[in-house]
C-alpha positions as CSV (number, residue, x, y, z in Angstrom):
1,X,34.6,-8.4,3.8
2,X,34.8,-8.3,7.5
3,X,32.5,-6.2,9.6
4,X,35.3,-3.5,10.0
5,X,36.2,-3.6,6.0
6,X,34.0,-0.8,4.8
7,X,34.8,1.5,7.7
8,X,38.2,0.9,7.2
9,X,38.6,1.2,3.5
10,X,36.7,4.6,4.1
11,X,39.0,5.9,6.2
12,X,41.9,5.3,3.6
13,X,40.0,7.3,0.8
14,X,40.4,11.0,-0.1
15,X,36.4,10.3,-0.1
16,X,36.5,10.7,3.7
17,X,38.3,14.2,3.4
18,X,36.1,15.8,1.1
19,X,32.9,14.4,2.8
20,X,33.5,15.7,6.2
21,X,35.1,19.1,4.8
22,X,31.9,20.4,3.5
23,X,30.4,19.7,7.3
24,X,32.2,22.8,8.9
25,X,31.5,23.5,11.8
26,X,31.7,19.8,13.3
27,X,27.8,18.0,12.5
28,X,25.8,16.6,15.6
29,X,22.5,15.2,16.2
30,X,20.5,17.4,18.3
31,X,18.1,14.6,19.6
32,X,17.3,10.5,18.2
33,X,13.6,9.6,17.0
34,X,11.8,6.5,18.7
35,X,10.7,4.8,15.9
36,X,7.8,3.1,18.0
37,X,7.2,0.4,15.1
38,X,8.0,-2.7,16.2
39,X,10.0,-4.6,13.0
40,X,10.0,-8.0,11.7
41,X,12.2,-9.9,13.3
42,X,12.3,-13.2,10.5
43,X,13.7,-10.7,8.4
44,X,16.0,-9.2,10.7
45,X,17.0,-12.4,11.5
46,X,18.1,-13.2,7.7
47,X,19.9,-9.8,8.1
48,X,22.2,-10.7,10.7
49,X,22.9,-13.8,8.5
50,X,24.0,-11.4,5.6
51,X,20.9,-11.9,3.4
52,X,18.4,-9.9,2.3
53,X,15.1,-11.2,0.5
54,X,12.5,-8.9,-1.4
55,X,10.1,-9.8,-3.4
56,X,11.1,-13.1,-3.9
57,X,14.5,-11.6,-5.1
58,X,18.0,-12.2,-2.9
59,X,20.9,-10.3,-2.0
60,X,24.3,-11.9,-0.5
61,X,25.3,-9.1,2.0
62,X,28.3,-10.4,3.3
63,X,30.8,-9.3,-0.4
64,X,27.7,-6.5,-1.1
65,X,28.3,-3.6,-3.7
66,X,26.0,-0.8,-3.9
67,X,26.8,0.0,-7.4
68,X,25.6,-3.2,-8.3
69,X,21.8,-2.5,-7.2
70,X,19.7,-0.2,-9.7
71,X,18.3,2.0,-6.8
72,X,15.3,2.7,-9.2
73,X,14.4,-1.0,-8.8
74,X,11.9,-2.3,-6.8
75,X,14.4,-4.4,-4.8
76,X,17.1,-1.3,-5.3
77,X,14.2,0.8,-3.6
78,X,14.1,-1.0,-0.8
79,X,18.3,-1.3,0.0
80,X,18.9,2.1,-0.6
81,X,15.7,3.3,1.6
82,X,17.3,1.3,4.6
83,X,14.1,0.7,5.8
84,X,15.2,-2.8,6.6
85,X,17.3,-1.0,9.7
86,X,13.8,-1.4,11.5
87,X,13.5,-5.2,11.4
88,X,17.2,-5.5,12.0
89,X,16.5,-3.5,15.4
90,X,13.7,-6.3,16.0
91,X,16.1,-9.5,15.8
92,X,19.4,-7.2,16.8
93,X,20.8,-5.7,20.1
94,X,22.3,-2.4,19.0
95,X,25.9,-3.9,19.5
96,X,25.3,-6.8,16.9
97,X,23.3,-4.8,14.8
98,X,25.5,-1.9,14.3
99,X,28.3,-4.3,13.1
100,X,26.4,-5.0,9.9
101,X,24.3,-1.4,9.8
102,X,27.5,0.9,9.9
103,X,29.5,-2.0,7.3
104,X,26.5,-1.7,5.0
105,X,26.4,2.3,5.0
106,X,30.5,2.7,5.0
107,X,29.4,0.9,1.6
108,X,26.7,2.9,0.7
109,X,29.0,6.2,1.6
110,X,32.0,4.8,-0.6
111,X,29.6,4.5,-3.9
112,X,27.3,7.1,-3.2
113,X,28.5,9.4,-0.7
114,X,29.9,12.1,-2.6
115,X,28.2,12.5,-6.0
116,X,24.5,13.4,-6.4
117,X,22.9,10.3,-8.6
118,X,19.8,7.9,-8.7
119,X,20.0,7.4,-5.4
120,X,19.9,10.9,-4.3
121,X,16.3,10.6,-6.0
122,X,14.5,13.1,-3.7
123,X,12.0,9.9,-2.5
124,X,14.3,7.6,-1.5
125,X,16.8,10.3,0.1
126,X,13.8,11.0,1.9
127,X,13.0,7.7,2.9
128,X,16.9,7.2,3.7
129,X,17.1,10.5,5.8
130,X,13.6,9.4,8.2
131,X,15.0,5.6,8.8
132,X,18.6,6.9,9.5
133,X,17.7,9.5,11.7
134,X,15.6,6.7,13.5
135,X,18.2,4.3,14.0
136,X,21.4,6.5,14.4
137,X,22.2,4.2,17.4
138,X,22.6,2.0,14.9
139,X,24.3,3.5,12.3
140,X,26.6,6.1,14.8
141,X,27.5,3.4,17.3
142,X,31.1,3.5,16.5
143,X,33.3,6.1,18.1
144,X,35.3,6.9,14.9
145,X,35.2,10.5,14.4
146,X,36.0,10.1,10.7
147,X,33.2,7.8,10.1
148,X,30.7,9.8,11.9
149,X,31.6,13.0,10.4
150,X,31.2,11.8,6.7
151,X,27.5,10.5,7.7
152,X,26.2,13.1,9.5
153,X,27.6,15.4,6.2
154,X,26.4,13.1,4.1
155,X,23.1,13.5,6.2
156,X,23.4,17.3,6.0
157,X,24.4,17.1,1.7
158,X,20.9,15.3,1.6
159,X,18.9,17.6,3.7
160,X,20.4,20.8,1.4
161,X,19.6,18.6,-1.6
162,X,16.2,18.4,-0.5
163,X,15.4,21.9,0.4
164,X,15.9,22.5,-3.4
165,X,14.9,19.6,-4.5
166,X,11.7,18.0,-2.8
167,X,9.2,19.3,-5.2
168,X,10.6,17.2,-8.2
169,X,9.6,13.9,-6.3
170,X,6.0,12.8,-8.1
171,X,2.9,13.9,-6.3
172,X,1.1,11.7,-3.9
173,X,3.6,9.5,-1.2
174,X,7.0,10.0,-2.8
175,X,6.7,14.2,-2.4
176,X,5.2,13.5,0.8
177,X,8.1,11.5,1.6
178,X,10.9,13.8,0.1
179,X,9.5,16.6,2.2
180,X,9.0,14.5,6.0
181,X,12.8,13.3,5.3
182,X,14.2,16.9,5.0
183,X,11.7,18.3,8.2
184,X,13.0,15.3,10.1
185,X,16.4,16.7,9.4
186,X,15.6,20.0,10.1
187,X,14.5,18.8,13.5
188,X,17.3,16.9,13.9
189,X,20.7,17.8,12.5
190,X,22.3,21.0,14.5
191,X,22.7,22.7,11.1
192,X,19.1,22.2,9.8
193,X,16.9,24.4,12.0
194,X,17.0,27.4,9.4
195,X,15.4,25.0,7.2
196,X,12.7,24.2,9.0
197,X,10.2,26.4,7.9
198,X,10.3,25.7,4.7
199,X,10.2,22.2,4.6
200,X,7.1,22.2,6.8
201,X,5.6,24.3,4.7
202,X,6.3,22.2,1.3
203,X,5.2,18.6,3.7
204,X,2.3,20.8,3.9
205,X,1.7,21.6,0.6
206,X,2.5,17.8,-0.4
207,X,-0.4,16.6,2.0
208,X,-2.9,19.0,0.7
209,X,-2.2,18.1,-3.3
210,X,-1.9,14.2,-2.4
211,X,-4.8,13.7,0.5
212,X,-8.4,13.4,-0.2
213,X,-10.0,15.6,2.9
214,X,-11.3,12.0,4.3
215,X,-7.5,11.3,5.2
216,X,-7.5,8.7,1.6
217,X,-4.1,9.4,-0.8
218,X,-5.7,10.0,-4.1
219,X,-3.5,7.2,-5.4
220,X,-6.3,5.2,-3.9
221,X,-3.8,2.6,-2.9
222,X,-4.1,0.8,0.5
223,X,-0.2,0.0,0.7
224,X,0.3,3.3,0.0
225,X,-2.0,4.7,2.6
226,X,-0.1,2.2,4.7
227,X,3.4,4.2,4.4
228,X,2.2,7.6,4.7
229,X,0.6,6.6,8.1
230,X,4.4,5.1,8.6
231,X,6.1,8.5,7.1
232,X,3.9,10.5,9.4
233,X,4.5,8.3,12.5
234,X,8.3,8.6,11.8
235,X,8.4,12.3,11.5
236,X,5.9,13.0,15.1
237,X,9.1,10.9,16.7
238,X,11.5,13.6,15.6
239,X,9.3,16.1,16.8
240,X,9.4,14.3,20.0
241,X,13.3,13.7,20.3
242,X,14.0,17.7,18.9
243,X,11.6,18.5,22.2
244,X,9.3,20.4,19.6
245,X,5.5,20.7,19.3
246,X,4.2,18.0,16.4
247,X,2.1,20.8,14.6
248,X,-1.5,20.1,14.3
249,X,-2.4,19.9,11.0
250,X,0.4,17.1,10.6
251,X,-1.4,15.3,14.1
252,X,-4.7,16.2,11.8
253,X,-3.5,14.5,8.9
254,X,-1.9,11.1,10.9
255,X,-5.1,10.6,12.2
256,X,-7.6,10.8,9.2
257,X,-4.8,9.2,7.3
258,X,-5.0,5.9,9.8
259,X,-9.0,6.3,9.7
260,X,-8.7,5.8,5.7
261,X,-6.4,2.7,6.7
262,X,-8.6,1.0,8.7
263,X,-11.6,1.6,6.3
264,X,-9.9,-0.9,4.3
265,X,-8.9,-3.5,6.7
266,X,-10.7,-6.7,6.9
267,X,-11.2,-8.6,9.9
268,X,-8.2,-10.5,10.4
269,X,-6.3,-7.5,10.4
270,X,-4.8,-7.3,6.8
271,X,-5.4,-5.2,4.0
272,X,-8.3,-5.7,1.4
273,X,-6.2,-5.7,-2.0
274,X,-6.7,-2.8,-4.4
275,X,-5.0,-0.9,-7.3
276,X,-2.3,-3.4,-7.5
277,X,-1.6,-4.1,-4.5
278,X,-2.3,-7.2,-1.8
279,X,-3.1,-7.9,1.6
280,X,0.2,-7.4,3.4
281,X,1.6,-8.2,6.6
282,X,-0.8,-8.7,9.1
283,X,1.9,-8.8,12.0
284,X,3.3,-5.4,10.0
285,X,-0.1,-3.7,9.9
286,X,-0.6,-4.3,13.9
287,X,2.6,-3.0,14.6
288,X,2.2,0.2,12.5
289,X,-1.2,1.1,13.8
290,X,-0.4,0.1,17.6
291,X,3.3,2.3,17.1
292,X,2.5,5.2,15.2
293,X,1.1,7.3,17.5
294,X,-1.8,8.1,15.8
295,X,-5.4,6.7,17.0
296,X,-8.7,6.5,14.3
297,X,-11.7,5.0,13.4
298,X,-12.2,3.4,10.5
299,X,-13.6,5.6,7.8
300,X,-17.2,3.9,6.7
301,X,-18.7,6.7,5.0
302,X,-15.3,7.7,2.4
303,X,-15.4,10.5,-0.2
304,X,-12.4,10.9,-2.6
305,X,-10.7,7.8,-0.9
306,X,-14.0,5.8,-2.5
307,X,-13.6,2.3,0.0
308,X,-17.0,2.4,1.7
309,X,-17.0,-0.1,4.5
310,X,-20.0,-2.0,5.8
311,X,-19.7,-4.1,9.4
312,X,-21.8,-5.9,11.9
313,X,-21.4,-8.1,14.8
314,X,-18.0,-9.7,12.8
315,X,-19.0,-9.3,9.2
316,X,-17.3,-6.6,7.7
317,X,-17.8,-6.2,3.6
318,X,-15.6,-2.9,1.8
319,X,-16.2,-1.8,-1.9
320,X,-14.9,0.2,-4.4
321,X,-17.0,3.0,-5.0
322,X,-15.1,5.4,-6.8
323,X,-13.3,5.9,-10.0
324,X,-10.0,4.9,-10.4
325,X,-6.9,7.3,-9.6
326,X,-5.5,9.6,-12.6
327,X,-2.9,7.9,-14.3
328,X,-0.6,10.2,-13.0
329,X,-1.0,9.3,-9.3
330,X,0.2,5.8,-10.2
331,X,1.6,2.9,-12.4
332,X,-1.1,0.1,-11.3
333,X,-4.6,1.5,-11.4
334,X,-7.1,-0.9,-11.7
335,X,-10.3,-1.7,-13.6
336,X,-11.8,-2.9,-9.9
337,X,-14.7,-0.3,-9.5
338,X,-18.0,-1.9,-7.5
339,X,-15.5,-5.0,-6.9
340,X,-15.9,-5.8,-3.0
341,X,-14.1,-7.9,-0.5
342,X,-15.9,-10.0,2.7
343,X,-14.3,-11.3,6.0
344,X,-16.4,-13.3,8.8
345,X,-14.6,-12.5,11.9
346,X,-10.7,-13.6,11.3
347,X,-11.6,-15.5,7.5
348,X,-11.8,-13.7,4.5
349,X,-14.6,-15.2,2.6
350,X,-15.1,-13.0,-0.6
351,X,-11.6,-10.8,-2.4
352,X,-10.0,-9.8,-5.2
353,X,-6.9,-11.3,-6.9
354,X,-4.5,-8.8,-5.7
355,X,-1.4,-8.0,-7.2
356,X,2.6,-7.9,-6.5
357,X,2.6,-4.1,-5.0
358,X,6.0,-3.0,-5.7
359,X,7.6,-6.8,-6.3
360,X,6.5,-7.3,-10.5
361,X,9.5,-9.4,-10.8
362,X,7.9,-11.9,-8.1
363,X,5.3,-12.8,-10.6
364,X,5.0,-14.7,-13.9
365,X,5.6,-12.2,-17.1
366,X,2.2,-10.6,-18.0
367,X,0.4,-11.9,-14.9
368,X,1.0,-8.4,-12.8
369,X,-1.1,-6.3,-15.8
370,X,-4.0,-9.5,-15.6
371,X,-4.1,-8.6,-12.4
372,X,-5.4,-5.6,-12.7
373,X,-8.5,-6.4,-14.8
374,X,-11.9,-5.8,-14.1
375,X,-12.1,-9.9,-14.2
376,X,-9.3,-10.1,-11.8
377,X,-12.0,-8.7,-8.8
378,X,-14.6,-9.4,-7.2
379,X,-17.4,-7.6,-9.7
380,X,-19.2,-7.6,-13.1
381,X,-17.7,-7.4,-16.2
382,X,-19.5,-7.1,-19.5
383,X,-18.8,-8.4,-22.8
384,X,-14.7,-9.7,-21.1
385,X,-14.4,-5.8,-21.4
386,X,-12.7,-3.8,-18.3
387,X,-14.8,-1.0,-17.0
388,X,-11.5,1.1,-17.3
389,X,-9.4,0.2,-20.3
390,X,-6.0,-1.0,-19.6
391,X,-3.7,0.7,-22.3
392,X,-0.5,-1.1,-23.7
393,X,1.8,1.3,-22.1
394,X,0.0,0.0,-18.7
395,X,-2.0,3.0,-17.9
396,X,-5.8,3.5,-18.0
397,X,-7.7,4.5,-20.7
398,X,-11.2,6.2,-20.9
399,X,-13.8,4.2,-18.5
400,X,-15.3,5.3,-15.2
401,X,-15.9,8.7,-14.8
402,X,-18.9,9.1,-12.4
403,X,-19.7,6.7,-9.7
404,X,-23.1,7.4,-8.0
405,X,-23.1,6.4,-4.4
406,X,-26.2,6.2,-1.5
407,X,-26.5,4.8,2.2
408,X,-28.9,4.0,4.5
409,X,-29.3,2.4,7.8
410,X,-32.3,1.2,9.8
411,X,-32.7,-1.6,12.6
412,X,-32.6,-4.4,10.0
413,X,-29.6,-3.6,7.6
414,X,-26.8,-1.4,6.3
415,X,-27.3,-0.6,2.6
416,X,-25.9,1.0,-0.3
417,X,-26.3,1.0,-4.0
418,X,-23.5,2.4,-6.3
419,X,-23.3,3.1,-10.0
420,X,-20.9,3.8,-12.9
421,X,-20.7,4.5,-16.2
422,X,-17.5,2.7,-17.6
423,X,-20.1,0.6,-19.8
424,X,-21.8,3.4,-21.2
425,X,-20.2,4.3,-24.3
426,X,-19.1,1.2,-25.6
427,X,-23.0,-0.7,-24.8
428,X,-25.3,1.8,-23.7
429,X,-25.3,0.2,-20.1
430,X,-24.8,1.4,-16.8
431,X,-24.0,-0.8,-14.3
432,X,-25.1,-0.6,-10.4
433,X,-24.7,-2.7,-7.5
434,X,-26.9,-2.9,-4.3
435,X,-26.0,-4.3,-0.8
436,X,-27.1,-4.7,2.3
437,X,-25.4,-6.1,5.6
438,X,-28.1,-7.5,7.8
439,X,-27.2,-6.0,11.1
440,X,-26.4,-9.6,12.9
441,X,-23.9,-10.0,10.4
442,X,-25.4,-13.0,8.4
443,X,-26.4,-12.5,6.1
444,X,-24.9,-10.0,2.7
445,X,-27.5,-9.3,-0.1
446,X,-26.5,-8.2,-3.4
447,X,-28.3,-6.8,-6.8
448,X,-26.4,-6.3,-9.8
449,X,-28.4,-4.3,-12.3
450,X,-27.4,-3.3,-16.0
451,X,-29.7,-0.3,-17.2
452,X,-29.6,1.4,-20.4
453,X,-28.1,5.0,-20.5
454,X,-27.4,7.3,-23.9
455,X,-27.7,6.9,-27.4
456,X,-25.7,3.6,-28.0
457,X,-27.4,0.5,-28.0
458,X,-26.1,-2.7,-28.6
459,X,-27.6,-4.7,-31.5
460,X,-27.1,-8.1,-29.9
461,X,-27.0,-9.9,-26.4
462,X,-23.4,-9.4,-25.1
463,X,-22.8,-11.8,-22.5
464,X,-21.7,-10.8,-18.7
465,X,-19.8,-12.2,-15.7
466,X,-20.2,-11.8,-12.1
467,X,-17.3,-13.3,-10.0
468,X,-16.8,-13.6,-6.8
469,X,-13.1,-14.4,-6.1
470,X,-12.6,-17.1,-3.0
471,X,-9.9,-16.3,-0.4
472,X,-7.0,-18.9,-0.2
473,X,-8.5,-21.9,1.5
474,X,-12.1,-21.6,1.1
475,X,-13.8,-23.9,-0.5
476,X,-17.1,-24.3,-2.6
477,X,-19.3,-27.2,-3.3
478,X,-22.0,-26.5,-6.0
479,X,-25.5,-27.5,-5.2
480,X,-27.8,-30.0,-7.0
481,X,-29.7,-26.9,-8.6
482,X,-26.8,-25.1,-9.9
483,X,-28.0,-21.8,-8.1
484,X,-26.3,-21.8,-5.1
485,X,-23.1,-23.6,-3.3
486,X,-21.8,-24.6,0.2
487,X,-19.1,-22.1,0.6
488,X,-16.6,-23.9,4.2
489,X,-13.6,-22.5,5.5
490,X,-11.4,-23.4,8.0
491,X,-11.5,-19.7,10.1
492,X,-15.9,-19.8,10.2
493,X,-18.5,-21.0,9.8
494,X,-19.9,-22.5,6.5
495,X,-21.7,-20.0,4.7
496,X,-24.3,-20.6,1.6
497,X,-24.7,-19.1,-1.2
498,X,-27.1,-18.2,-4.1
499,X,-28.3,-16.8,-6.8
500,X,-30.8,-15.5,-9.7
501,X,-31.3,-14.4,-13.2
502,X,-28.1,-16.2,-13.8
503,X,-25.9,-19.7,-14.1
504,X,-24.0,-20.1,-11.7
505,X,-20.5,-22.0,-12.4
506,X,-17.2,-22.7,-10.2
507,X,-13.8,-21.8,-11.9
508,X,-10.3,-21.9,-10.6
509,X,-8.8,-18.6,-9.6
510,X,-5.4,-17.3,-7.9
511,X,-5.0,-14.6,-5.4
512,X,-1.1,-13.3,-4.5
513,X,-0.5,-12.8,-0.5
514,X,0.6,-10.8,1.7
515,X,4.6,-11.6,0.8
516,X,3.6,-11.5,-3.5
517,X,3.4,-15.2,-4.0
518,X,0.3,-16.8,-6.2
519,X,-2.0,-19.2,-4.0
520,X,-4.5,-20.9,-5.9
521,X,-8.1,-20.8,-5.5
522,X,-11.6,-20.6,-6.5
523,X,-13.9,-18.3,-7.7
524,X,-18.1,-18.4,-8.0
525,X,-19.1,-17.6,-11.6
526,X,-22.7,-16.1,-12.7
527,X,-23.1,-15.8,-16.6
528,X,-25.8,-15.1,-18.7
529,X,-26.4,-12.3,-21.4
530,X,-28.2,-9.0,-21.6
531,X,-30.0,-7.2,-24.0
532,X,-30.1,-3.2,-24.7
533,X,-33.0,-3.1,-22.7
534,X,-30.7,-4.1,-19.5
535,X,-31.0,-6.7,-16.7
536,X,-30.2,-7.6,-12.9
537,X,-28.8,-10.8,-11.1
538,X,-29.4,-11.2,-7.7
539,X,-27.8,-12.9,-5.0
540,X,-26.9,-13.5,-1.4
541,X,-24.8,-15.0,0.9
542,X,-25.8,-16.3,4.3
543,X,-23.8,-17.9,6.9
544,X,-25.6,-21.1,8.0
545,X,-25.6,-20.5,11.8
């Protein structure tokens, strides 16, 4: 189909009349948002060429059908929240991008234009509305009247669906997102502005049920965290472009929002992977935090968002110190509590496995719920048992309940010791880990204890592991004693590492990147047993110069 085929096949359907009948008086856009995040322009590039790749998934744009794509789908997700428009506008002037923008939502109009169905789901029409609002040059470039009346309806249908719709999005991001979608049409569409009110008031209801005060989603996930900061960003550009004041407890919540973001970068500027998720675009990351607007700190000291973040001079070390998020905040909790992640400047050094984020089809059968096992990061496990279980149905089971958490700081080191009880009714054990970062940044002690808490007590020695997963491309070379190893890498210096009241072993590992594709790896290995009466390894890990 040629460039012009969808437009023109709209024109020639009763579709067209019914769409812009229900727009009386005549639509318009009152103002365009800047989206000030810069897109990628590899992927844009494919885009121009009429493909689009997702997860290792790939679509041949050039004979597309929207009917074909499940828009509940990971990969349907993506199409129909025309987020892509962004990197297309990277790789694209606005002439040669509109020519495949406006084909590919003259498409999206004909199959989903005029009836309410999955993708009308109050998330993604969000998502839709935000994006298309951004990039109307892009999608309104054309000056037929017929075509631009049944979008901007179509925008308008959406933004009426919201208003009574919104609040059946599930809490956390998608609500959040269902809401700034209908304010950003509110702001924007001439027939939205007696809307307004309301939806700011139910995106501020969505923040307050879905944020942790510290600015952290209570889905705990940093990908998610990510896109809020990106939802949020959007939304302060249609404030902007409608000429209106960004109201301050949105400005409040950007801010501590990209705080909680940074908490959990690492030094080379991507993502430390938790609750399913992995490191991410680097390149995206910059762009996000250097367009949205907003301007944080990172959060060291967390509360509900639970990453507690240790740095010095290049060193920077984040763990998990909270429990994991309910199961209803998300599909891909994980069993990762007192797991950490270390960087030395722009290497990773120390991580966790990771996992495929929204992309499960990317990975081998059974490998995305692995993923999310206690083993699968960088902590202790007891007994090959999760500290959260991991039910069939893929949610989480009884586990961590309590985490105990203190810091301290003095002119040598930056310390804390956590605590939690996911042990404690199956063996009677608590486990805690202590840390310090020695201020010049060389040098990371650790101290995993096992203590005995409550009436159960194990008859036997069960037997414990302490991993610490190795990024991509580090490398570890055991030494004579078995305590310790050479751990080289080709972004720092070598570092050394060692070890006591265990046996220390190296094992192969895998760890998925930022685009959810498995790299292999390795992973250092303490094992030994412990008794009711408890135990502790120590260890450390000290960069040779």
């Amino acid at each position: 189909m040629s460039d012009n085929g969808a437009l023109a096949r709209l024109a020639t359907l009763p579709l067209l009349q019914r769409l812009v009948a229900r727009g009386k008086p005549p639509l318009r856009l009152v103002g365009v948002a800047r989206d000030h995040v810069t897109g990628t322009k590899a992927r844009g590039a494919q885009l121009l060429a009429r493909r689009f790749l997702a997860g290792g998934e790939a679509v041949d744009l050039a004979e597309f059908d929207w009917t074909k794509v499940d828009p509940a789908s990971p990969l349907g997700a993506e199409l129909h929240g025309f987020s892509w428009l962004r990197d297309l506008a990277a790789a694209a002037t606005r002439e040669r991008g509109a020519a495949i923008a406006e084909d590919l939502v003259g498409r999206w109009l004909i199959a989903h234009g005029e009836k309410v169905d999955a993708a009308w789901a109050p998330a993604l029409l969000g998502e839709r509305l935000l994006f298309w609002l951004a990039y109307a040059p892009y999608i309104l470039s054309r000056r037929d009247p017929a075509y631009r009346s049944a979008l901007l309806n179509t925008m308008a249908r959406g933004a009426r669906h919201l208003s009574a719709h919104a609040d059946e999005a599930p809490p956390g991001l998608p609500r959040i997102t269902a809401w700034a979608g209908l304010t950003a049409a509110c702001l924007l569409l001439s027939s939205g502005t007696g809307r307004l009110a309301k939806a700011e008031g139910g995106l501020s209801r969505a923040l307050a049920s879905a944020q942790f005060d510290d600015g952290g989603l209570m889905s705990r996930s940093p990908a998610d965290q990510a896109a809020l900061v990106d939802r949020l960003g959007l939304l302060r550009a249609a404030y902007a472009a409608a000429r209106q004041e960004y109201p301050q407890g949105f400005e409040d919540g950007g801010a501590v929002a990209l705080a909680a973001l940074h908490g959990v970068t690492m030094g080379d500027g991507s993502l430390s992977s938790w609750q399913g998720g992995n490191e991410g675009s680097r390149a995206g990351l910059a762009a996000l935090v250097e367009g949205c607007g907003f301007r944080a700190r990172p959060l060291r000291i967390p509360r509900g968002w639970g990453y507690h973040r240790l740095s010095a001079l290049g060193t920077v070390l984040v763990i998990d110190a909270a429990p994991p998020p309910a199961r209803k905040l998300t599909k891909a909790a994980s069993a990762s509590t007192l797991a950490i992640e270390i960087s030395d400047g722009q290497q990773k050094l120390v991580v966790n496995c990771g996992g495929p984020g929204p992309h499960v089809a990317s990975l081998p059968q059974g490998l995305a719920a692995a993923l999310r096992t206690t083993a699968a990061h960088s902590t202790l496990t007891l007994s090959d048992t999760n500290s959260s279980a991991i039910l069939p149905d893929g949610s989480l089971g009884r586990g961590v309940e309590e985490v105990s958490v203190s810091r301290s700081e003095d002119n040598d080191a930056s310390r804390i010791e956590c605590g939690h009880d996911g042990y404690v009714r199956a063996f009677g054990l608590v486990h805690s880990r202590a840390l310090s970062l020695g201020n010049d940044g060389k040098e990371v002690r650790g101290l995993d204890r096992l203590a005995p808490r409550g009436r159960k007590k194990i008859r036997e020695d069960v037997p414990f592991a302490i991993r610490f997963h190795l990024a991509a491309g580090v490398e570890a070379v055991p030494t004579a004693d078995g305590l310790g190893a050479l751990i080289r890498s080709p972004g720092a210096p070598p570092w050394t590492f060692r070890c006591r009241g265990a046996q220390l072993g190296l094992e192969e590992s895998v760890v998925v990147d930022g685009a959810g594709a498995l790299r292999s790896t390795l992973q250092l290995v303490l094992v030994g047993e412990v008794s009711h009466l408890g135990g502790e390894v120590g260890w450390q890990f000290r960069r040779s110069s």
